[in-house]
N, C-alpha and C positions, 0 to 999 in steps of 0.2 A: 338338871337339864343338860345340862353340857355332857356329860354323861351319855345321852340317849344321842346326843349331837354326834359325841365321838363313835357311840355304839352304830351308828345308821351311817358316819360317814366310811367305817370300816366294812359296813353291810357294800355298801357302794362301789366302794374297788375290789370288793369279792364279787359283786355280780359282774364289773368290768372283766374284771380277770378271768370268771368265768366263762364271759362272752368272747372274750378273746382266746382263750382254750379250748374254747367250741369252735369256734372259726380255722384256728390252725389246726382241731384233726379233721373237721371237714376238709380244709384246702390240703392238708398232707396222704386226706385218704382219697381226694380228686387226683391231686399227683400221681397217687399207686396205681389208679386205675387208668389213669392213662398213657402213663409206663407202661403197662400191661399192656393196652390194647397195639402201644407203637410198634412196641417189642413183637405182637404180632405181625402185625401190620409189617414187617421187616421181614420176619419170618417166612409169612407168604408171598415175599418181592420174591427172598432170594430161593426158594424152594422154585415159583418160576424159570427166574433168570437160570439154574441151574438145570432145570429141560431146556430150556431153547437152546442153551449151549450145548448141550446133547444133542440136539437137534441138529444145529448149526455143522458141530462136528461131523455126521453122521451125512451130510450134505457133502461138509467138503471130500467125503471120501469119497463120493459120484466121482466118475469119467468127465460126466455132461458138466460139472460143477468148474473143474480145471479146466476145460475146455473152456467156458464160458470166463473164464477170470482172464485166461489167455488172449481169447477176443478182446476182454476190456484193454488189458497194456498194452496190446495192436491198435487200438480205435485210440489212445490218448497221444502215442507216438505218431501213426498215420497224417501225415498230409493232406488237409482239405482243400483238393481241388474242385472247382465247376466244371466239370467234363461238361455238362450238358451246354453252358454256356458260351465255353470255347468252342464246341461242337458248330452251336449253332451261329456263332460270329464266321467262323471258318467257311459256314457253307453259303451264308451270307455273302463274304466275300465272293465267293466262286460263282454265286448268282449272277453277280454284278457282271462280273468278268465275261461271261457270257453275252450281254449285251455290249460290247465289244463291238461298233461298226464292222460287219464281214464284207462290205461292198469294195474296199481297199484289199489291198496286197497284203496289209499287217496281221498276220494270224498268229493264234499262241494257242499249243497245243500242248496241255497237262497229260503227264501218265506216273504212275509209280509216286503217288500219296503213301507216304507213309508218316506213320502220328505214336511216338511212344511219350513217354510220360517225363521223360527229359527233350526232346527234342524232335523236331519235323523235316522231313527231307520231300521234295517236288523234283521230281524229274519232268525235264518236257524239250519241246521245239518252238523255236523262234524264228519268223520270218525276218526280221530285223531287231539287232542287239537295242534299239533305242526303245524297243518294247519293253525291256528288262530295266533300262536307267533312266527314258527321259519323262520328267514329268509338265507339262505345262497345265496349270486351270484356267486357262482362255480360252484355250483349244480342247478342252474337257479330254484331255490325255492324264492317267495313270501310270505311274511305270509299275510289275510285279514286285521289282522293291516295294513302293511306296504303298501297295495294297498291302504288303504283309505289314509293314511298318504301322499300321494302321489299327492291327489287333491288338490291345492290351497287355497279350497274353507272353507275346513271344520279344525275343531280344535278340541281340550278334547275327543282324540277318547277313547273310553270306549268298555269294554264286560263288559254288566252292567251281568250277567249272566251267565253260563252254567249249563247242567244239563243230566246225562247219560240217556239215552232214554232205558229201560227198561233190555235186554239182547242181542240188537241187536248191542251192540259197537260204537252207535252213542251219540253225545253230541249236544243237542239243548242249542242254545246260543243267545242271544239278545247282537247285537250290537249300540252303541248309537257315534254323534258327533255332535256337536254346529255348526253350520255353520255362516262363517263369514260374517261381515258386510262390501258391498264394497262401503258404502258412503264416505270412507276415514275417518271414524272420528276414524275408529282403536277397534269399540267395539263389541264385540264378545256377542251370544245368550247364558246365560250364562244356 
């Protein structure tokens, strides 16, 4: 008996062994095959990515393509200003000023607006110089300093100038202001 014992326990770790032999060329012949397919699978990435790179090439050799790249490092360097904003504060102001009591002697008379992209210069006429400096709010008086001073936008406001216009009691005057930079970096046109 012990015989048949030993005989069946050795039957036993031949079928283990067997099962486990079968198991590892299954799991070794699943490996092959999907080796195979990644290997694919890579294959037709890179056969891809190797047109598009042709592709891409074949792009960059366009006019329109440089052109177009050119534009980009313009647009990241470029300065975002709000023209539209300053625009419309500016005309804002000159609204204002407009209403201006005319029934008084005090007139202020703007000519020669000019607006570049560092800086604003206003030519004009003054019946009296306290139109230009004085301001009170009791008396709902403004001075054209204190209108400009008033736009966000601009800095170093100046009268680079005045000068009496002959006998008729007016003072022509040039005003000047640096307008600010709103890329954030804080630097002003100097």
């Amino acid at each position: 008996m012990s015989a048949g014992r030993f005989h069946s326990r050795w039957k036993a770790y031949f079928q283990i062994l067997l099962v486990v032999l079968g198991l590892g060329i299954v799991g070794f012949g699943y490996l092959k095959v999907d080796m195979f397919l990644m290997n694919q699978t890579i294959t037709d990435k890179r056969v891809t990515l190797s047109g598009q790179n042709a592709q891409l090439e074949s792009y960059k050799m366009l006019t329109g393509y440089n052109k177009l790249q050119a534009v980009k490092i313009l647009e990241e360097k470029q300065v975002n200003i709000p023209r539209s904003d300053h625009i419309s504060k500016m005309i804002a102001m000159l609204e204002d000023m407009k209403k201006i009591d005319t029934s008084t002697t005090d007139t202020i008379i703007l000519s020669d607006f000019n607006v570049s992209m560092e800086k604003i210069t206003l030519k004009g006429q003054v019946s009296n110089l306290l139109l230009l400096y004085y301001t009170s709010p009791s008396k709902g008086i403004k001075s054209l300093i204190d209108r400009f001073s008033s736009l966000d936008f601009v800095k170093n406001i100046r009268i680079q100038t005045y000068d009496r216009v002959g006998d008729n009691n007016y003072y022509e005057f040039v005003l000047e202001a640096n307008i600010i930079n709103d890329a954030g970096t804080g630097s002003t046109a100097e």
